[in-house]
N, C-alpha and C positions, 0 to 999 in steps of 0.2 A: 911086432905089432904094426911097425910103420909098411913092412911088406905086404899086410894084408888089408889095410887101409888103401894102398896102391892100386892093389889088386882089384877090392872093387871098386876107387874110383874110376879106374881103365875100364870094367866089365860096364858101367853105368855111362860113360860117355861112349862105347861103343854100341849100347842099347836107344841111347838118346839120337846116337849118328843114323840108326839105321830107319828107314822108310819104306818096311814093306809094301804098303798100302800102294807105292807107284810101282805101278811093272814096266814103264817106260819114260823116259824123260830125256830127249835129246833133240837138239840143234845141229842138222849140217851145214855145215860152211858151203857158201856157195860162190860162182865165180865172180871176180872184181867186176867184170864186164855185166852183170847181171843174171837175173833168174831167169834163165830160159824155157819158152812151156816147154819144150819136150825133156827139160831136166828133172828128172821125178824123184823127191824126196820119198823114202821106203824104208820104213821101221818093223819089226813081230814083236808078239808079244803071245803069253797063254796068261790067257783070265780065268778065273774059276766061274763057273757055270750057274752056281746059287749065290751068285752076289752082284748088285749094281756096281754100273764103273761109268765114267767120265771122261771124255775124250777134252784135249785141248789143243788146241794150233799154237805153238812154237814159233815165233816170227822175229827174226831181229833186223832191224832196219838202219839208215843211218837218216840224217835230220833231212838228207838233201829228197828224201823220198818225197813224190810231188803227190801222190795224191790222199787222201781222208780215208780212204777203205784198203782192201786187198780182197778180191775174189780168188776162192782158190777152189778145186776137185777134190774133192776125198772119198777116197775108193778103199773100202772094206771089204779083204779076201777071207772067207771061211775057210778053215780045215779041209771040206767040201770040195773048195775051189770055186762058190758061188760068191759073187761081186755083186755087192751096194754102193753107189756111187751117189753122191750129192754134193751141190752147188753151192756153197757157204761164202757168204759176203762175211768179212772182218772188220770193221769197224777201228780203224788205228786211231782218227783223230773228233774230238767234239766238232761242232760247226765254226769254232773263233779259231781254229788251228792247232789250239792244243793238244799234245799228243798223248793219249789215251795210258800209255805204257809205260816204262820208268829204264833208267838209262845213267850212265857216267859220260861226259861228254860228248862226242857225236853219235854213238851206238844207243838206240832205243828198241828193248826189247818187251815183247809181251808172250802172254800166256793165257790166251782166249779159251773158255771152255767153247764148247761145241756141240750141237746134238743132243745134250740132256742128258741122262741118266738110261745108262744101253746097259740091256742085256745081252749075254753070248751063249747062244745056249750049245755049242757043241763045242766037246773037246779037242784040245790042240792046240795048236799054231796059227793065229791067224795073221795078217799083213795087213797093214796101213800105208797106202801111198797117198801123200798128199804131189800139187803141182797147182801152180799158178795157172789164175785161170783169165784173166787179164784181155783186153784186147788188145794189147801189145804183144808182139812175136819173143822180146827179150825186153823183162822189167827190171831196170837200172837200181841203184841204190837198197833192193834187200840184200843182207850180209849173210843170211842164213834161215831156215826153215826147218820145222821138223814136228814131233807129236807128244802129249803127254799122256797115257792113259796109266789114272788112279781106281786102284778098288774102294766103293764106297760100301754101305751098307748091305749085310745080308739081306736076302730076298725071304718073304715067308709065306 
């Protein structure tokens, strides 16, 4: 009896672990020295066609970050090979300095949606590059970047 009590408590915390719904969810490390533009953060993913999905920016910074926002590119490749690119201001801190995002000691990270609720209407493999979009050549104090895209509700 206690081995099948086992059984499904493993098979219920492995149903509970898992998150279909995200087909993407990552952070890369970037250098100590800073986010460089021409360093291009670059995620895929295959969404399903009949369902809305969410895009988020991935941002972890440390406290020394000097400024309230982060401009960044995001560039959507189709299956196709046709590219959507836009300009996304992020918003990291209120106007008193507080930072928008949540953190253990100096590392502050967030998870900004982005863009709204996107359809994909063709099948495949598509790519997401994100990249600082800054007017600085090299932006000091981010520690990492990257993308989250969740499936939301089916389409009718």
């Amino acid at each position: 009896m206690k081995k099948y009590v086992l059984i499904g408590f493993v098979s219920f915390l492995t149903l509970i672990g898992c998150n279909s719904d995200v087909l993407v969810d990552q952070y890369h490390s970037l250098p100590e020295s800073g986010w460089h533009y021409k360093n291009v953060v670059m995620d895929t993913f295959q969404p399903q066609s009949d369902y809305y999905h969410q895009l988020y920016a991935n941002v972890r910074i440390n406290g020394d970050y000097g400024y309230s926002n982060l401009y960044v590119r995001l560039t959507i490749i189709a299956p196709d090979s046709t590219a959507t690119k836009e300009v996304i201001n992020l918003k990291l801190a209120e106007n008193s300095g507080k930072w928008l995002g949540s953190g253990i000691g100096d590392a502050i990270t967030f998870q900004l949606p982005i863009l709204g609720k996107q359809t994909f209407k063709q099948k495949g493999t598509y790519t997401v590059k994100i990249e600082q979009y800054m007017r600085l050549e090299n932006l000091p104090n981010v520690l990492s970047a990257g993308i989250k895209v969740q499936q939301l509700e089916e389409i009718y």
